[in-house]
KEKE-513846 format. One record per residue (C-alpha): residue number from 1; residue in one letter; x, y, z. Coordinates in pm, 1 decimal. Example, Ala and Ser with C-alpha at 12.3 -4.5 7.8 and 13.67 -1.06 7.14 Angstrom:
2
NODE; 1; A; 1230.0; -450.0; 780.0
NODE; 2; S; 1367.0; -106.0; 714.0
//
This chain:
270
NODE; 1; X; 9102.5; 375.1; 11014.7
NODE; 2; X; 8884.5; 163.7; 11242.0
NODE; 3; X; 9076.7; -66.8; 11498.4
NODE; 4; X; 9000.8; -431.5; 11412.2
NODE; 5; X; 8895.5; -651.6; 11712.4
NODE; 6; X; 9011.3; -979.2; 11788.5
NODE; 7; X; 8770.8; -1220.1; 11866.4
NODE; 8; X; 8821.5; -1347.6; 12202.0
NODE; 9; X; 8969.7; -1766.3; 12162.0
NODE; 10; X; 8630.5; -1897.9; 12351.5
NODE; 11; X; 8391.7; -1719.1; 12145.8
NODE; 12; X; 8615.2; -1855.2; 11820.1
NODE; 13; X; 8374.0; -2023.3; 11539.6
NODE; 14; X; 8625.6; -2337.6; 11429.8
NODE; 15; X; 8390.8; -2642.4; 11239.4
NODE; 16; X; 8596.0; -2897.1; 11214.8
NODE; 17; X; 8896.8; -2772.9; 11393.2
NODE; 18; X; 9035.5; -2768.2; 11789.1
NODE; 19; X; 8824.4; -2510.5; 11981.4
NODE; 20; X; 9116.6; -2352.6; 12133.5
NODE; 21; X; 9297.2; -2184.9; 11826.6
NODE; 22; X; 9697.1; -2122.3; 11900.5
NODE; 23; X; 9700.1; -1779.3; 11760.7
NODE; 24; X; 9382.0; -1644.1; 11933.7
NODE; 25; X; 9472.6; -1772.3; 12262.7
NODE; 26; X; 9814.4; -1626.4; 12200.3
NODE; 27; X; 9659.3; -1282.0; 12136.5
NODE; 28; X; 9409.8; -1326.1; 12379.9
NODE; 29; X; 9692.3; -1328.1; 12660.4
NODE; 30; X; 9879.9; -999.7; 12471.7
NODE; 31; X; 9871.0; -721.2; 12749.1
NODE; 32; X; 9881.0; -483.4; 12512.9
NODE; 33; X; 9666.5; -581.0; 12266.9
NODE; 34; X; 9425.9; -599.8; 12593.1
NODE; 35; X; 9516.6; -261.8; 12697.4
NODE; 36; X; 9381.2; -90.8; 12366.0
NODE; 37; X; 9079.2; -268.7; 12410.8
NODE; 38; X; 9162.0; -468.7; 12099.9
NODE; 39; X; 9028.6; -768.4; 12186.6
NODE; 40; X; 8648.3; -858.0; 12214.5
NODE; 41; X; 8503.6; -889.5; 12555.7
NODE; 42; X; 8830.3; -843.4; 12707.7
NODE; 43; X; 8976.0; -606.6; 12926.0
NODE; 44; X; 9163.0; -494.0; 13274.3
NODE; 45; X; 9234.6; -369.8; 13568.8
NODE; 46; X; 9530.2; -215.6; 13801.9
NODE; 47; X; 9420.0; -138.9; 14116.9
NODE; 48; X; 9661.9; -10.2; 14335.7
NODE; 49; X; 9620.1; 175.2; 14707.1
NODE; 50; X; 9766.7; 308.2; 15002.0
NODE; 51; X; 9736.2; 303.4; 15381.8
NODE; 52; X; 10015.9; 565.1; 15537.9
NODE; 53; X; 9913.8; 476.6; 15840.8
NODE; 54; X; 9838.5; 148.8; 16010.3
NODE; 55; X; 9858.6; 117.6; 16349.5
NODE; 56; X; 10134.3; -100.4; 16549.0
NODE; 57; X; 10062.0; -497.5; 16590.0
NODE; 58; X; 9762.2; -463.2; 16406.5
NODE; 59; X; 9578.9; -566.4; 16080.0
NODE; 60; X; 9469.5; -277.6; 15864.9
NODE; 61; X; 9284.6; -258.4; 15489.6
NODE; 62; X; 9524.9; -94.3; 15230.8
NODE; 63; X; 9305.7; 247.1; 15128.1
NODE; 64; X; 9281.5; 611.6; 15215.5
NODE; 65; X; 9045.0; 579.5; 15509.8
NODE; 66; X; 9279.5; 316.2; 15702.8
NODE; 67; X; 9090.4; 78.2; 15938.4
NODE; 68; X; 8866.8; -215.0; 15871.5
NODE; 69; X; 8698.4; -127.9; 15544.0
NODE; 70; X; 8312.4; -174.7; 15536.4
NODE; 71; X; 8106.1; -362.9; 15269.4
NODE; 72; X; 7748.0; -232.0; 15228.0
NODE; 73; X; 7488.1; -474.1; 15157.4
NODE; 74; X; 7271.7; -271.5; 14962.3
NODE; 75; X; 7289.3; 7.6; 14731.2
NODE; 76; X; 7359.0; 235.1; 14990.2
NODE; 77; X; 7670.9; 440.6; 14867.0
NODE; 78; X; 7438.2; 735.4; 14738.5
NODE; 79; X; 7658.7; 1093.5; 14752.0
NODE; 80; X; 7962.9; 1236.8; 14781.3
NODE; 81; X; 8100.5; 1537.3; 14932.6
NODE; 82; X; 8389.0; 1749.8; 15064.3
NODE; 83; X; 8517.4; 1784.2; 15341.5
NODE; 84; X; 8559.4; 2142.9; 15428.8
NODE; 85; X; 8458.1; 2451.7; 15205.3
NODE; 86; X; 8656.0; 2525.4; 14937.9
NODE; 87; X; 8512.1; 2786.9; 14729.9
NODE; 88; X; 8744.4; 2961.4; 14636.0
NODE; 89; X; 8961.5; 2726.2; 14514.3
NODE; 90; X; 8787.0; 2393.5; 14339.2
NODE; 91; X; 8414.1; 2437.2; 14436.0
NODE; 92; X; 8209.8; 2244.0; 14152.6
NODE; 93; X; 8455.6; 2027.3; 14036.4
NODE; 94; X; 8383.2; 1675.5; 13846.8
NODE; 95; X; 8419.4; 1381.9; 14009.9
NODE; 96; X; 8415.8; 1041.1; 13836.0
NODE; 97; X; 8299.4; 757.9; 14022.9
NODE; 98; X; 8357.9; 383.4; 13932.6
NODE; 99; X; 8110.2; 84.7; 14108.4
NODE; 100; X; 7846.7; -155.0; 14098.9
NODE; 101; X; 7488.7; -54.3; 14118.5
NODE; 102; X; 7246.6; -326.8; 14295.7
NODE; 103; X; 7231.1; -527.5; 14001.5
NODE; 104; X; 7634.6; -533.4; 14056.1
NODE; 105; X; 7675.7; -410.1; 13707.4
NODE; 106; X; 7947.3; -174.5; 13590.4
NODE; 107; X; 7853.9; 146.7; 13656.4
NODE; 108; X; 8093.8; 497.7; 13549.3
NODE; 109; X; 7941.5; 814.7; 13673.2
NODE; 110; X; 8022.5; 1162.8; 13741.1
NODE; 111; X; 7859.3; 1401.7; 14023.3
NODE; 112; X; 7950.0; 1768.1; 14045.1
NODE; 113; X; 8062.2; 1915.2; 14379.0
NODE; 114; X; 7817.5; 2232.5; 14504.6
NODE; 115; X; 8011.0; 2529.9; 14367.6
NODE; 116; X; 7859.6; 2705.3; 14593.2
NODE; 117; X; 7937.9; 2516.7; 14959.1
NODE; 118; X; 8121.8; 2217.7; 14871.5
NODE; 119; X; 8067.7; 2069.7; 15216.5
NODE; 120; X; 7705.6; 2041.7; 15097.9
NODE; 121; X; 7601.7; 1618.4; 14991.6
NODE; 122; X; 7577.8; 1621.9; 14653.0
NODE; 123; X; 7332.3; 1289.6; 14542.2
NODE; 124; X; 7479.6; 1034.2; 14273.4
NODE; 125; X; 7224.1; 947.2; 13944.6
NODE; 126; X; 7270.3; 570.8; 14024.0
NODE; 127; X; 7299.7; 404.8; 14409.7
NODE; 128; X; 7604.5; 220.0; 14406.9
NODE; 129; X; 7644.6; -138.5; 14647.3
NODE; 130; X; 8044.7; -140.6; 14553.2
NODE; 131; X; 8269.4; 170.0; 14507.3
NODE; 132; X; 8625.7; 142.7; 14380.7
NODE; 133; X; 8771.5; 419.3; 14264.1
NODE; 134; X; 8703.5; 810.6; 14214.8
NODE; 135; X; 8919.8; 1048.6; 14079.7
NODE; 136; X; 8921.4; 1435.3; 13965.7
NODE; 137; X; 8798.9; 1566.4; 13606.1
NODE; 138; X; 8891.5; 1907.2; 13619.0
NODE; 139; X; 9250.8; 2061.2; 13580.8
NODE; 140; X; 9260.4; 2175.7; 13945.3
NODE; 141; X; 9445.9; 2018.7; 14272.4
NODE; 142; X; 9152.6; 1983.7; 14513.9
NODE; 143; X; 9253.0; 2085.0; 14879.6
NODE; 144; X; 9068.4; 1863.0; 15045.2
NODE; 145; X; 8923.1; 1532.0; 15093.0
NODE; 146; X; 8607.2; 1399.0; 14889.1
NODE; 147; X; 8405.6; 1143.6; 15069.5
NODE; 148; X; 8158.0; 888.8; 14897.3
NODE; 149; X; 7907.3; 794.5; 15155.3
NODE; 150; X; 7549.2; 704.0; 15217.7
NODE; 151; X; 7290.1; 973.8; 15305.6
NODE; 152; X; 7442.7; 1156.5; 15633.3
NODE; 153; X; 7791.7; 1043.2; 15549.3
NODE; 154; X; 7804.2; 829.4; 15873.2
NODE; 155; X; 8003.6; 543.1; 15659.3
NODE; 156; X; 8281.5; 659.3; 15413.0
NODE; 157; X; 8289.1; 387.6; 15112.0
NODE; 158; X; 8550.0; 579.7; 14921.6
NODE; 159; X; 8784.2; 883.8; 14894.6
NODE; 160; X; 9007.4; 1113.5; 14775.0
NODE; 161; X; 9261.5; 1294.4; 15022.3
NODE; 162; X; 9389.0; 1637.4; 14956.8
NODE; 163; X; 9583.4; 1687.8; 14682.2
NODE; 164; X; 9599.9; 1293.9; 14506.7
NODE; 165; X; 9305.4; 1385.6; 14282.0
NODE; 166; X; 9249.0; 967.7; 14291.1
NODE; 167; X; 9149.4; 695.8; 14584.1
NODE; 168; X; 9392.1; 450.7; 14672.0
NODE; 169; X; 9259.4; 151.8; 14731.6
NODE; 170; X; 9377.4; -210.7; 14704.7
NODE; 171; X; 8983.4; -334.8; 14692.0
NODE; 172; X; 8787.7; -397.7; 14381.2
NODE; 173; X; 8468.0; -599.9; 14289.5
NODE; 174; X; 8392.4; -830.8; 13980.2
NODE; 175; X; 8072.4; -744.6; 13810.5
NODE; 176; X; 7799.6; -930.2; 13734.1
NODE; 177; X; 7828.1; -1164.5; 13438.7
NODE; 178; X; 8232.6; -1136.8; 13421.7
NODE; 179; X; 8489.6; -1356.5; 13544.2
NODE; 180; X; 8836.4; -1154.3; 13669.5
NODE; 181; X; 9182.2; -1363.9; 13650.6
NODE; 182; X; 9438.2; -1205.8; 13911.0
NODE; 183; X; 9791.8; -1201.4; 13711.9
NODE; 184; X; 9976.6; -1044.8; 14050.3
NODE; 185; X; 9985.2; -855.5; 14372.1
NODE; 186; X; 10270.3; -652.7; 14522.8
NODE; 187; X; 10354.2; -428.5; 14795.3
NODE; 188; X; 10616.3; -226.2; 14934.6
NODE; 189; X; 10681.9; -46.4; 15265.5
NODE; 190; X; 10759.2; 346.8; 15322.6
NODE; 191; X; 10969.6; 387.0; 15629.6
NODE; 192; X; 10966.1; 743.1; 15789.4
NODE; 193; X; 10988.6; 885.6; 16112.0
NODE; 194; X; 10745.9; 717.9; 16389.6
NODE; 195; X; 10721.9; 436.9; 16095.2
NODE; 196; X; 10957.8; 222.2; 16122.7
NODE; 197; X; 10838.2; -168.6; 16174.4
NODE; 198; X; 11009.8; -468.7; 16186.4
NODE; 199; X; 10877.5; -569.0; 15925.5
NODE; 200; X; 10450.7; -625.4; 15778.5
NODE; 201; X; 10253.0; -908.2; 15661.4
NODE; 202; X; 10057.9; -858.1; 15308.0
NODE; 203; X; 9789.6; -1044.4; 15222.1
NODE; 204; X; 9517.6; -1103.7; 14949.3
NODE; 205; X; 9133.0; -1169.9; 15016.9
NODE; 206; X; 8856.3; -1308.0; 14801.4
NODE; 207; X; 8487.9; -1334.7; 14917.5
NODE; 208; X; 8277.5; -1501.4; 14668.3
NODE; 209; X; 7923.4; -1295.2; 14820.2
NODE; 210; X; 7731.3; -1443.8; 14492.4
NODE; 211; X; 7752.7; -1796.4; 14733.7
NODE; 212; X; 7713.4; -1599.1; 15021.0
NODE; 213; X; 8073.6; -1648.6; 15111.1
NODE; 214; X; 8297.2; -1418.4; 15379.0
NODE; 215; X; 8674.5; -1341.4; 15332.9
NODE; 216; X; 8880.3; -1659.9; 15194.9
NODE; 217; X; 9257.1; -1587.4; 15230.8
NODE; 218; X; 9439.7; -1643.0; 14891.0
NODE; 219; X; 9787.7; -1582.9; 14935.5
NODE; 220; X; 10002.0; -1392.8; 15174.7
NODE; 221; X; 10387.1; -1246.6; 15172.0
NODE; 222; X; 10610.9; -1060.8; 15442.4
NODE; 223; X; 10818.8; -774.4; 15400.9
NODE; 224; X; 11105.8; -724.7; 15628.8
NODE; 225; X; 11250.3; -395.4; 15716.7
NODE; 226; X; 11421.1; -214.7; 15414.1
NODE; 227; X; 11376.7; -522.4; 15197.9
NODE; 228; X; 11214.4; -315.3; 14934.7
NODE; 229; X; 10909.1; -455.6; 14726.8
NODE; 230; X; 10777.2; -779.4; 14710.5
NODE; 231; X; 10543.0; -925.9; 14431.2
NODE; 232; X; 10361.4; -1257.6; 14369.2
NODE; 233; X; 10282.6; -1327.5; 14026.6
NODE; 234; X; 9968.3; -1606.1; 13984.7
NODE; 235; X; 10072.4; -1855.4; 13724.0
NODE; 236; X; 9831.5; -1928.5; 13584.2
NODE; 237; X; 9618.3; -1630.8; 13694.1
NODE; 238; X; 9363.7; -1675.4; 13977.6
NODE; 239; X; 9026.7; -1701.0; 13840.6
NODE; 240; X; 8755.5; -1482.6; 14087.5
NODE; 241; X; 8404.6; -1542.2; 13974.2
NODE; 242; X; 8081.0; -1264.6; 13916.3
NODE; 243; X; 7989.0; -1070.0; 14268.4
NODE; 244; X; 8328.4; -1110.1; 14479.2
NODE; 245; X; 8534.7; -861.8; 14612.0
NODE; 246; X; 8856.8; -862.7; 14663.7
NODE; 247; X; 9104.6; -681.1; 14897.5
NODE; 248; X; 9409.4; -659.5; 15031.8
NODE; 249; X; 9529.7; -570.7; 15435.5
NODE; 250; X; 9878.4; -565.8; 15629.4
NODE; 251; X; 10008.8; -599.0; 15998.5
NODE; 252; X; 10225.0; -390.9; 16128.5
NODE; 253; X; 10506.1; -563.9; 16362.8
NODE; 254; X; 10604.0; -333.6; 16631.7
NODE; 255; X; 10562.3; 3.1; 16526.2
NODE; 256; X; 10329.6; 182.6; 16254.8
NODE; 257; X; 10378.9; 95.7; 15928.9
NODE; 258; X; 10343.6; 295.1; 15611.7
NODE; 259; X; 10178.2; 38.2; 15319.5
NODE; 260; X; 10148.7; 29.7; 14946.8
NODE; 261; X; 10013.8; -217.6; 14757.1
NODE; 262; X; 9800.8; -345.0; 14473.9
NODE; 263; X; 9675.5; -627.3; 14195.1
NODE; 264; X; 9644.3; -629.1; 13877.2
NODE; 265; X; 9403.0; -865.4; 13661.2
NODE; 266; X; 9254.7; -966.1; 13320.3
NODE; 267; X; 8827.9; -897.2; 13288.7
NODE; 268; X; 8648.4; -1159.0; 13054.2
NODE; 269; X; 8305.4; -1188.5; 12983.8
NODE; 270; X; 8167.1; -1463.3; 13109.2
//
């Protein structure tokens, strides 16, 4: 049995009737109707990430690498490889990678690691200008980290630490020719020994690069020390048009802080 699709509400043929119909919008807005891709030219995204440690009185991104996070400009995110040897464990496992190639169109792709020295640059089919998540196909726990870089792996765009199998990062990018509508962000804060602030600032960014904009704070939360999670829900969503990224950073008051956080949001085709 084939899975019928709904038509999405704005793409709705109605002569002689209102243009937005009640029961498509209603369906339209169904997370899991949107989650089994039931519903035509609609889909999403949860995009979650991790920084375990950003340093005190100081503004970090939320991913794996830590630090200030770099955009290329180009399609310049072109291999990915390992860091150490690990051949007898997980050499020439999969690795799917998710981006934007310089058109910023969608772009899923997977890229063996050398089986034979895994610390060897192993070249993706299609150049990627965004990267946003990678994650292990293969039913192994890698033991060490997977870089995606540019030629000489001077920059790391993306990876995947020891033993998580998936990046964590709290950045995405809307492709070209889709609009993305942020229902929420959250974030919550691990304390541990030698991390234990007073308390850390969240916040969302938005840089619209198809008008050649920079970072645009959109909306930004504290968490004080053992106040457990906090979460902003965007009602109604936050529309973020074709070509902008989106991120999300903390500050650490006082001491190193240990940060989790993510968004979530609804894809439409423009």
């Amino acid at each position: 049995m084939t899975d019928r699709i709904i038509p999405r509400y704005d793409d709705y043929k109605l002569i002689g009737r209102t243009r937005l119909d009640a029961v498509l919008a209603l369906a339209n807005s169904n997370s899991l109707l949107i989650a089994r891709r039931l519903i035509d030219g609609v889909s999403h995204v949860n995009k979650f990430g991790e920084n375990a440690d950003i340093a005190k009185d100081t503004r970090e991104d939320i991913w794996d690498e830590g630090g200030d996070y770099i955009f290329p400009t180009t399609a310049d995110i072109t291999h990915i490889s390992q860091e150490t040897d690990e051949v007898g464990t997980d050499g020439g496992a999969t690795i799917e990678l998710q981006g934007l190639d310089a058109n910023w169109d969608l772009v899923v792709q997977t890229a063996d690691l050398d089986g034979s020295d895994t610390t060897t640059e192993v070249a993706l089919t299609t150049p990627l200008i965004r990267v946003f998540r990678m994650k292990v196909l293969a039913g192994i726990v890698l033991a060490a980290d997977i870089h995606a870089v540019a030629s000489g792996g001077a920059t790391i765009y993306a990876m995947i630490l020891a033993g998580n199998n998936q990046t964590l990062m709290a950045i995405w990018a809307c492709p070209r020719g889709k609009s993305a509508y942020v229902t929420k962000y959250y974030a919550s804060m691990t304390l541990g020994t030698g991390k234990e602030p007073k308390g850390a600032n969240v916040r969302l960014w938005v840089a619209d690069r198809d008008s050649g904009y920079e970072f645009q704070l959109k909306h930004s939360m504290g968490i004080q020390k053992g106040a457990g999670n906090i979460e902003h829900v965007f009602d109604p969503p936050m529309k973020v048009s074709q070509k902008s990224d989106i991120k999300m950073n903390a500050f650490a008051f006082d001491n190193p802080a240990q940060i989790s956080a993510g968004f979530d949001l609804i894809l439409i085709d423009d």
